[in-house]
C-alpha positions in Angstrom: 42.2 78.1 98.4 45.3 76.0 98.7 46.7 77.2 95.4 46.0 80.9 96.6 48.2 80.5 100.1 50.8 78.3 98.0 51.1 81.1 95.3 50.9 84.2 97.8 53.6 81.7 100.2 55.5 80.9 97.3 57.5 84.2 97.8 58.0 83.7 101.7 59.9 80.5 100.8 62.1 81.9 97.9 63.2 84.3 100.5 63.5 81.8 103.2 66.1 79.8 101.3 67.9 82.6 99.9 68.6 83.3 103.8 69.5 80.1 104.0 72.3 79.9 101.4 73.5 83.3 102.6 74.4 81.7 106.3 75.4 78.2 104.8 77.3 79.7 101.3 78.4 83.1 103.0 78.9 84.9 99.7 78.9 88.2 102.4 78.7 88.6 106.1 77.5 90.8 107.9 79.9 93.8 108.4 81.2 93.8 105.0 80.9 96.0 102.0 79.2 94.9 99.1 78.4 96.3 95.6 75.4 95.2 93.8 73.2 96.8 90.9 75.9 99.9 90.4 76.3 100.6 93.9 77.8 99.8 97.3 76.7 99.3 100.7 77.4 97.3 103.8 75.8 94.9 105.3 74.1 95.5 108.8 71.4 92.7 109.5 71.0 89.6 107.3 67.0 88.6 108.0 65.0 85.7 107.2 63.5 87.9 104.5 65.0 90.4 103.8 69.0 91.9 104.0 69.1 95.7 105.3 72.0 97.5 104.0 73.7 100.7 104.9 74.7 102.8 101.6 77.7 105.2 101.5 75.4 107.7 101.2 74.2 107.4 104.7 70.5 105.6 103.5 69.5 102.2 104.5 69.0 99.9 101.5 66.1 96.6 102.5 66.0 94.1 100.0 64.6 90.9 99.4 67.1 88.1 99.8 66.3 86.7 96.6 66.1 89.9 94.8 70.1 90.5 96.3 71.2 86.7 95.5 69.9 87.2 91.8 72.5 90.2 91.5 75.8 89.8 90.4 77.6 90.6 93.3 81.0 92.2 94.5 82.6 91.3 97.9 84.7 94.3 98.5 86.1 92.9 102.1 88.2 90.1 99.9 89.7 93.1 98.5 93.9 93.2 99.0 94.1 96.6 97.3 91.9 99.3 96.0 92.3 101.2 92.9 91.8 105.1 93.2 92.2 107.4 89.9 92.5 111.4 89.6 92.1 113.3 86.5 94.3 116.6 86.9 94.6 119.6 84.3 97.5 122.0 83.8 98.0 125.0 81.9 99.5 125.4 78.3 101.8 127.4 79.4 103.8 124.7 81.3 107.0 124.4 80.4 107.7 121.0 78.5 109.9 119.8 81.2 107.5 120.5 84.0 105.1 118.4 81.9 108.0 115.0 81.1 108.5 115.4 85.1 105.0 115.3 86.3 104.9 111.4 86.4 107.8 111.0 88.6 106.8 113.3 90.8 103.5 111.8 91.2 105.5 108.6 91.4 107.3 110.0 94.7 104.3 111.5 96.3 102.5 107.7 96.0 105.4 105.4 96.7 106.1 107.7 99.8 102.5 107.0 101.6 103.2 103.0 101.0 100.7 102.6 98.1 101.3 101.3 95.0 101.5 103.1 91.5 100.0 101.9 88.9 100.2 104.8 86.2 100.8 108.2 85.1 101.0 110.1 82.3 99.0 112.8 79.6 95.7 111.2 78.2 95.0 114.3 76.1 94.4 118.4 75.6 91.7 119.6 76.8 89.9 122.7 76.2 91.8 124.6 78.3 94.2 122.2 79.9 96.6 119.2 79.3 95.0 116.5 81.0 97.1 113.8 83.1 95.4 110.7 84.7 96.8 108.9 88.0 96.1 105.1 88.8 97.5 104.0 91.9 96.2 101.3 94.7 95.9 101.5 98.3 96.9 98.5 100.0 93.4 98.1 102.1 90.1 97.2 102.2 89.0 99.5 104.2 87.3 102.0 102.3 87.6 104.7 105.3 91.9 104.3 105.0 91.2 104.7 100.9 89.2 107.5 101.1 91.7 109.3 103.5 94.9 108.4 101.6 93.2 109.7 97.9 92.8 113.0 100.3 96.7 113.3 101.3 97.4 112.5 97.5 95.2 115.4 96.5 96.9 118.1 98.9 100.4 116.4 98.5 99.7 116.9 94.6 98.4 120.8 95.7 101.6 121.5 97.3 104.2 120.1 95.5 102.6 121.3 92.1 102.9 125.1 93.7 106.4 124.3 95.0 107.5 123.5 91.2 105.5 126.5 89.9 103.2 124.4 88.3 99.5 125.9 87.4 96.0 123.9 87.7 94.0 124.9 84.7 90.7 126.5 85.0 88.1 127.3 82.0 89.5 130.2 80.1 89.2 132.3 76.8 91.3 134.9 75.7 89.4 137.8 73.5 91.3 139.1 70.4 90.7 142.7 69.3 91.9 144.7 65.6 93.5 148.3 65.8 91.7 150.5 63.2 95.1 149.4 60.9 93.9 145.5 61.2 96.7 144.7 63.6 95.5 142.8 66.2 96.0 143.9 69.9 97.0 141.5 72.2 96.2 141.1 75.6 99.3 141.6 76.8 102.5 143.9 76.4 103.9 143.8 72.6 107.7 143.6 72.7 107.6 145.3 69.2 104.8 147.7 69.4 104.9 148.5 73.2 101.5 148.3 75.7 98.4 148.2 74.0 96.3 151.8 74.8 
């Protein structure tokens, strides 16, 4: 009988001293963001069992404390900076120097709002697009001031992309049809053979 209550207790205490080296090792406190197993959440109550977590997502997360100090952890309130990254596409038909100036004018748009750039440039051609990728950091932990300045970003990029006449690319194909000749009629007005009937 004293095995059974030791084995069915031994839980209990692995639990009980994970709390404990949670208050006395503070690898998190209560308050801060944590990310653990592929996600983030942060902490709201820190138990003598168990650690209840609030996820971005709006859930609450209760796990054991052993289970959560067995996790390789992430302490996201130690954080000086964060790192946000947007993918953008433009169209083909951007002019070449549109594209060699995008950088800089992302550049502008970052340095302006006080965060840090990090990178900018083409990364390939897509489909239907020539894809750019941003890196830049926000100099915060707070994920609420990160989330809102990758927002202004996004518009800034909206409105100064329009102002320059550049185009976001969108999924597109472009059909191809033969004149009873074999001469192809394009989709468009042909400087040499006038509008297509």
């Amino acid at each position: 009988g004293g095995i059974a209550i030791g084995m069915a207790a031994k839980g209990v205490f692995e639990d009980l001293f994970a709390s404990l080296a949670i208050i006395f090792d503070r690898p998190f406190r209560r308050g801060e963001t944590i990310g653990f197993n592929g996600q983030s959440a942060t902490v709201e109550r820190i138990g003598l069992k168990s650690t209840r977590l609030r996820a971005m997502t709006g859930e609450e997360i209760i796990i054991s404390n052993q289970n959560l100090l067995n996790q390789q952890l992430s302490n996201f309130a130690q954080l000086e900076r964060r790192r946000m990254t947007f993918v953008i596409g433009v169209t083909y038909e951007t002019p070449v120097e549109k594209l060699r100036a995008i950088p800089g004018m992302i550049e502008a748009m970052v340095e302006a709002d006080g965060h840090r750039m990090i990178r900018c440039g083409m990364t390939g051609f897509g489909a239907s697009s020539i894809d750019y990728e941003i890196q830049f950091d926000v100099l915060s932990s707070d994920y609420a001031i990160v989330f809102a300045a990758r927002h202004k970003l996004g518009l800034d990029i909206i409105e100064r992309f329009a102002a320059e006449g550049i185009v976001f690319a969108y999924p597109t194909q472009v059909s191809y049809t033969a004149a009873p000749d074999g001469r192809l009629v394009m989709p468009y007005p042909d400087e040499h053979h006038g509008t297509p009937t």
